[in-house]
C-alpha positions in Angstrom: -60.8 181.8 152.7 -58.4 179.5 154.4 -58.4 180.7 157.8 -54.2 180.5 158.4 -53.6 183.1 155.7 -56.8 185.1 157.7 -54.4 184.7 160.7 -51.4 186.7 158.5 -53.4 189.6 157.4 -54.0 189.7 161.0 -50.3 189.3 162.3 -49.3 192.2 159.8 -52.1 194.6 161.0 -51.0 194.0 164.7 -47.1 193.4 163.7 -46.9 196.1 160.8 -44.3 194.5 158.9 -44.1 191.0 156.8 -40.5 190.8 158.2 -41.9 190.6 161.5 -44.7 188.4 160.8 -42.2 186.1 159.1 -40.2 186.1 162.1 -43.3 185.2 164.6 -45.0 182.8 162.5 -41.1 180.9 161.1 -41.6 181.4 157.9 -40.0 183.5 155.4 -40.7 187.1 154.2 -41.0 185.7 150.7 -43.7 182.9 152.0 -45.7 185.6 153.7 -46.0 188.0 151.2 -47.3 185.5 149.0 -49.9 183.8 151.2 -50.6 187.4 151.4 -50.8 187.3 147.3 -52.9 184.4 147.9 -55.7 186.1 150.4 -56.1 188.8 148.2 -56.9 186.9 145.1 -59.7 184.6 147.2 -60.9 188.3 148.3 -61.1 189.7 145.0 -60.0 193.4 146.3 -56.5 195.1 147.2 -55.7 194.5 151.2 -52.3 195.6 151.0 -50.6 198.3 149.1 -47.1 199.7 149.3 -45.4 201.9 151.6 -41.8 202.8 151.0 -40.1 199.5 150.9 -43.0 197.7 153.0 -46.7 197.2 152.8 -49.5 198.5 154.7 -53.4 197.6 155.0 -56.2 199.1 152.8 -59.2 199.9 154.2 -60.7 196.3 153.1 -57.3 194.8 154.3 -58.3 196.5 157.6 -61.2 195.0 157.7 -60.7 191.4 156.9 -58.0 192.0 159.4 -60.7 192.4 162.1 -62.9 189.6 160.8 -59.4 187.5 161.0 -59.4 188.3 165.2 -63.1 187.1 165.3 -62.5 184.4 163.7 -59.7 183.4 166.5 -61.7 184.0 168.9 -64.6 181.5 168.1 -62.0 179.0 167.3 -60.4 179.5 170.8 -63.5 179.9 172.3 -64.5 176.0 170.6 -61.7 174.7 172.0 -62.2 176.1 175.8 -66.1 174.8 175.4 -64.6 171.1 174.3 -62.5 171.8 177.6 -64.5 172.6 179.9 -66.8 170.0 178.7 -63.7 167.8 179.7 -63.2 169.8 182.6 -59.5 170.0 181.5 -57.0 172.9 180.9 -54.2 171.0 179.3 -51.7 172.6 177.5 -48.7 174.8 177.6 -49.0 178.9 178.5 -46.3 181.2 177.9 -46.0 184.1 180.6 -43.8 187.1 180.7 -42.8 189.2 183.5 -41.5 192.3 184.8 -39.4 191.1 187.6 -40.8 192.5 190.5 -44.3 191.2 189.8 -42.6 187.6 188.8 -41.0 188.0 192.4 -44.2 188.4 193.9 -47.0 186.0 192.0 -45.0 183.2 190.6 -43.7 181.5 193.0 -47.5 180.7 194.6 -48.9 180.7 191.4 -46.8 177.6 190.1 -47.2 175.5 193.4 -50.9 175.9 192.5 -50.9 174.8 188.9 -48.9 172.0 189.4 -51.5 170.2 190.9 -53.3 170.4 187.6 -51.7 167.3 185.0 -51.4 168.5 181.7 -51.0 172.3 182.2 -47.9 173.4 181.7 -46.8 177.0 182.6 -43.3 178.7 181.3 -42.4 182.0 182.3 -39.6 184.5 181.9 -39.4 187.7 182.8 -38.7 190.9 180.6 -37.4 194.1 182.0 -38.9 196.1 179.2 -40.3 199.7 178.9 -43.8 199.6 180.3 -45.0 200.5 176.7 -43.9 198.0 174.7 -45.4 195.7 177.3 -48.4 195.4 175.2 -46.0 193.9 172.5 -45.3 191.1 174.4 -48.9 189.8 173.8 -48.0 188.4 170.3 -45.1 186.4 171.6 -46.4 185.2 175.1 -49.9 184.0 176.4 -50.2 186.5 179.3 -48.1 189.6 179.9 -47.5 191.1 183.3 -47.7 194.6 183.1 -48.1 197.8 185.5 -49.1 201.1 185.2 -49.7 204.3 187.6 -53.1 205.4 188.6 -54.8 207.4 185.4 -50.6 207.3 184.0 -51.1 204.5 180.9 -53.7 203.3 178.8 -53.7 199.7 176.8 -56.8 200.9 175.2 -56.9 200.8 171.0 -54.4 197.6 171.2 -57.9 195.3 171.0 -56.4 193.7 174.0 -58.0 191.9 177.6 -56.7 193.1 180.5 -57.1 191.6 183.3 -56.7 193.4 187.1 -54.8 191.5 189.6 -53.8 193.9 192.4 -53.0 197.4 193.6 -49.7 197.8 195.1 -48.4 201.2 197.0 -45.2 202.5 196.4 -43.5 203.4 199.9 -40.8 206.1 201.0 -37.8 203.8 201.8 -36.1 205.4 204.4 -32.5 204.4 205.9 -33.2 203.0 209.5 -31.6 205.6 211.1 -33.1 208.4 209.4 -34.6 211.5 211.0 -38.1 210.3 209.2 -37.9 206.7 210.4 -40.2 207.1 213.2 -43.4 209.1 211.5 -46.4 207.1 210.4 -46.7 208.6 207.2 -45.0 211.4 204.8 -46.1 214.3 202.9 -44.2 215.6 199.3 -43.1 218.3 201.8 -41.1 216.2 204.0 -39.1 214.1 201.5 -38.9 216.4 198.3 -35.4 218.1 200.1 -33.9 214.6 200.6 -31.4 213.2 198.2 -33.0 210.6 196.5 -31.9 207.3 194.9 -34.5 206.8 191.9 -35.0 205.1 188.4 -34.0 205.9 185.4 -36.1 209.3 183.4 -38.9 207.7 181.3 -40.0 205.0 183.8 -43.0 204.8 185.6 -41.8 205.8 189.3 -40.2 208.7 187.9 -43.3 210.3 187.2 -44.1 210.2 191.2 -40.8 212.2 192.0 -42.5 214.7 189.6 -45.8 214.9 191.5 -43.9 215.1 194.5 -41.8 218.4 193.1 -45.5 219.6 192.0 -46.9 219.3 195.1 -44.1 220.8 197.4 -43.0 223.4 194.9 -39.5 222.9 193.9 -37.7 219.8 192.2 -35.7 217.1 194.0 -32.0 215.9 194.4 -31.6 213.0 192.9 -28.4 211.4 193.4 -28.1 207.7 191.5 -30.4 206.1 189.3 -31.4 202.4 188.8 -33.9 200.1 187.0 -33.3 197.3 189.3 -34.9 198.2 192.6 -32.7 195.7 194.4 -30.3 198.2 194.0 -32.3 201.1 195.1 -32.9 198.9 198.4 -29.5 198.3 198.7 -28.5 202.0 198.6 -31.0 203.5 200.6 -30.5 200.1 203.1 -27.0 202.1 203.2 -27.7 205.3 203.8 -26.9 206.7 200.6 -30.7 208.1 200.2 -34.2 207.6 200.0 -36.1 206.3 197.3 -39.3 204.5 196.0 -40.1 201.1 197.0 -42.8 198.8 196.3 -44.9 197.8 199.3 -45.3 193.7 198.6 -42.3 193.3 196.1 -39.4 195.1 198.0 -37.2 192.1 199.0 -36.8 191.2 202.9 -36.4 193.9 204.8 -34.2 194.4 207.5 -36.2 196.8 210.0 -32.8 197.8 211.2 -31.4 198.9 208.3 -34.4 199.8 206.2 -37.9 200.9 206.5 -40.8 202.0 204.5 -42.9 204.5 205.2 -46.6 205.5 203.1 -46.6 208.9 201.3 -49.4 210.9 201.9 -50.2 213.8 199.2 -49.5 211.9 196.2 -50.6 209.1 194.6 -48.3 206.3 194.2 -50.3 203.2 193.5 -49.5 201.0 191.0 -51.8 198.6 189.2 -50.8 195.3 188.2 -52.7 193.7 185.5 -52.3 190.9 183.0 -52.3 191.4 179.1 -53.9 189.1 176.4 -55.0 188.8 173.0 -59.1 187.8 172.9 -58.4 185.0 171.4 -56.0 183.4 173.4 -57.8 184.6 176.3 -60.6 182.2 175.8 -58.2 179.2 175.9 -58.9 177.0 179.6 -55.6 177.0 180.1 -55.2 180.4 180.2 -57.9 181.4 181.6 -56.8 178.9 184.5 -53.6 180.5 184.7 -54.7 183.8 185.1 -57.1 182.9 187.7 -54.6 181.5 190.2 -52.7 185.1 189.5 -55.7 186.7 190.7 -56.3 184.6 193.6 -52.8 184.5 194.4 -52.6 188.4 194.4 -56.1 188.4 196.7 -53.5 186.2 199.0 -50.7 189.0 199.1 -53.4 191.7 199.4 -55.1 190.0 202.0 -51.4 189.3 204.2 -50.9 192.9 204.2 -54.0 194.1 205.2 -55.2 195.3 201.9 -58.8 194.7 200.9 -58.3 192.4 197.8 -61.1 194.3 195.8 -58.9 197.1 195.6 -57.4 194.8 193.3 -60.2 195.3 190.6 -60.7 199.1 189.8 -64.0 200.3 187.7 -63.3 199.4 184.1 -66.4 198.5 182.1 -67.4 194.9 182.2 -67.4 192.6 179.2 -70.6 191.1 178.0 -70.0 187.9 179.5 -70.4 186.8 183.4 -68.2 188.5 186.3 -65.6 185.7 187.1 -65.7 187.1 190.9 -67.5 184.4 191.5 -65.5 181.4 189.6 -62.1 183.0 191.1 -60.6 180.5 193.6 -60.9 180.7 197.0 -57.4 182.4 198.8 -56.1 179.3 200.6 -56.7 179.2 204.2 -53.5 178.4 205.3 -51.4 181.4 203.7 -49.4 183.0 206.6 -49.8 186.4 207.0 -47.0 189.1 208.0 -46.3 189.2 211.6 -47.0 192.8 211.1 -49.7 194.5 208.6 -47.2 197.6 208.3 -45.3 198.3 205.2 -41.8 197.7 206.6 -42.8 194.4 207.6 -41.4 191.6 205.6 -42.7 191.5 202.2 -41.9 187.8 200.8 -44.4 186.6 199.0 -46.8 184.2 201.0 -46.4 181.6 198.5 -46.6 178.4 201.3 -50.0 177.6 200.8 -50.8 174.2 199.7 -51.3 173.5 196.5 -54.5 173.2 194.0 -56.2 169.7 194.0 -55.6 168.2 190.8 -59.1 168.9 189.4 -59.0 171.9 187.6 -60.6 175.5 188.9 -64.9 175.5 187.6 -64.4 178.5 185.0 -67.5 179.6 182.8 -66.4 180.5 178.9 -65.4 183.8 178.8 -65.0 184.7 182.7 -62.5 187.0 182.6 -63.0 190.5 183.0 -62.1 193.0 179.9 -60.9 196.8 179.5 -59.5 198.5 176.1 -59.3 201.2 178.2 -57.0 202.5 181.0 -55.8 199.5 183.5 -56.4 202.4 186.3 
């Protein structure tokens, strides 16, 4: 079986429709559906059959459909053997974002790789519903995502994902206000405040809930936002108080904003990075997502976080840990002037870059879960 249409029946078990496998792979429905046609014959049994005015997999079609992913992985994992045998990632990576986490990683993450010649790294960042995140994975190389403790699961998407860090969500108070000058805060003290949140259906809403739960009555919310700029810009104000992300919240002012840690709930998020198994075998990849990792050890580290709490308990793939292959945190990344959360949060992104020989990575290094990124 030629191993391209393989990679079809694939693309339309993953995709669901030949119109959107037409549209990912540039070709035209027409030329799909009869590669498909093709397939099928060199099988000798049905793999698709209709469905209203599309086409879904048999139970062979499902099958072969697996076989097609192993397939891509051995041939990725070929080609990152020949590389390392080279010891050289070349090649281009495609990244997507959420914009915070872009804010945070990228801009220490691409001094590092460009001190390796031939690796080239694009990014952009998409402000998408955390789950169609997993989505991304068939358009980019490595997807950004986050997800609440316990609160989303990438599991039965057959995908690798990778930990990078932990990061705490903070009460952003006004400077001025009566809270300002308490350590910490409990659901009890904030849940009477009026609050400046984001929109119903996104992740940090579901901490105003647990704070409601745990003080007993439900919160005033009084604007709502997807950007958090904008929520620091209002609460920076005085309009209210709202959730703000410990490392990615831009520079704060102390005396017009300051963040406080919540007490009571949980409000950790975890942010990890999405990949199909086959292109995570690729040295290039595998590269990238490295200097992520040690990049987010780095951030961790500057605030006073233990950088293994950037790595919860999932179960380990079969192959090695890559704790051991993950670059070293550079020695001269500055740290805060202060390990509190309403300390400056710019990402420590001065260290000097990588040397131009490329990170020592053993095939297959990075650590998997199909289950929850918590």
């Amino acid at each position: 079986m030629d191993v391209r249409r393989l990679d079809l029946l694939r693309e339309l078990s993953e995709r669901g429709s030949v119109t959107a496998v037409a549209a990912a792979t540039h070709r035209t429905p027409s030329a799909v559906s009869q590669q498909l046609k093709v397939l099928e014959r060199e099988a000798g049994v049905p793999l698709t059959a209709k469905s209203g005015r599309g086409l879904v997999l048999t139970s062979a079609g499902l099958a072969l459909a697996r076989s097609a992913a192993d397939v891509a992985v051995a041939r990725e994992r070929a080609g990152a053997l020949w590389d390392e045998f080279r010891n050289h990632p070349s090649g281009n990576v495609s990244l997507a974002t959420f914009p915070t986490a872009g804010q945070m990683l990228l801009p220490g993450a691409l001094t590092d790789l460009s001190g390796i010649p031939g690796l080239v790294l694009t990014c952009t960042d998409m402000d998408v519903e955390t789950g169609d995140l997993p989505d991304l994975t068939g358009e980019f190389d490595i997807v950004l995502a986050h997800t609440l403790t316990g609160r989303s699961s990438w599991g039965g998407r057959g995908l690798r994902v990778v930990p990078l860090m932990v990061e705490p969500l903070d009460i952003g108070l006004p400077a001025g206000h009566r809270l300002a000058g308490r350590s910490y805060l409990t659901p009890a003290d904030v849940v009477d405040e009026t609050w400046i949140s984001v929109p119903d259906g996104m992740p940090f809403e579901r901490i105003l809930h647990d704070i409601e739960e745990a003080a007993g009555h439900r919160t005033r919310v009084f604007q709502r936002f997807s950007d958090l700029r904008v929520v620091e810009a209002l609460v920076a104000a005085g309009m209210g108080i709202g959730l703000v992300p410990r490392f990615t919240s831009g520079d704060i002012d102390p005396a017009r904003m300051v963040l406080k840690p919540l007490r009571g709930v949980d409000t950790d998020r975890h942010i990890v990075a999405l990949l199909r198994p086959d292109v995570a075998e690729r040295l290039a990849v595998r590269t990238v997502v490295e200097v992520l990792r040690a990049q987010a050890a780095r951030i961790q580290s500057a605030y006073g976080t233990p950088p293994s709490a950037a790595s919860p308990s999932s179960p380990p793939s079969s192959s090695p840990s890559s704790s051991s292959s993950s670059p070293s945190p550079a020695s001269s990344s500055p740290s805060p002037a202060s390990s509190s959360p309403s300390s400056s949060s710019s990402s420590p992104s001065s260290s000097s870059p990588s040397s131009s020989s490329s990170p020592s990575l053993p095939l297959s290094s990075l650590p998997s879960s199909s289950s929850s990124s918590s």
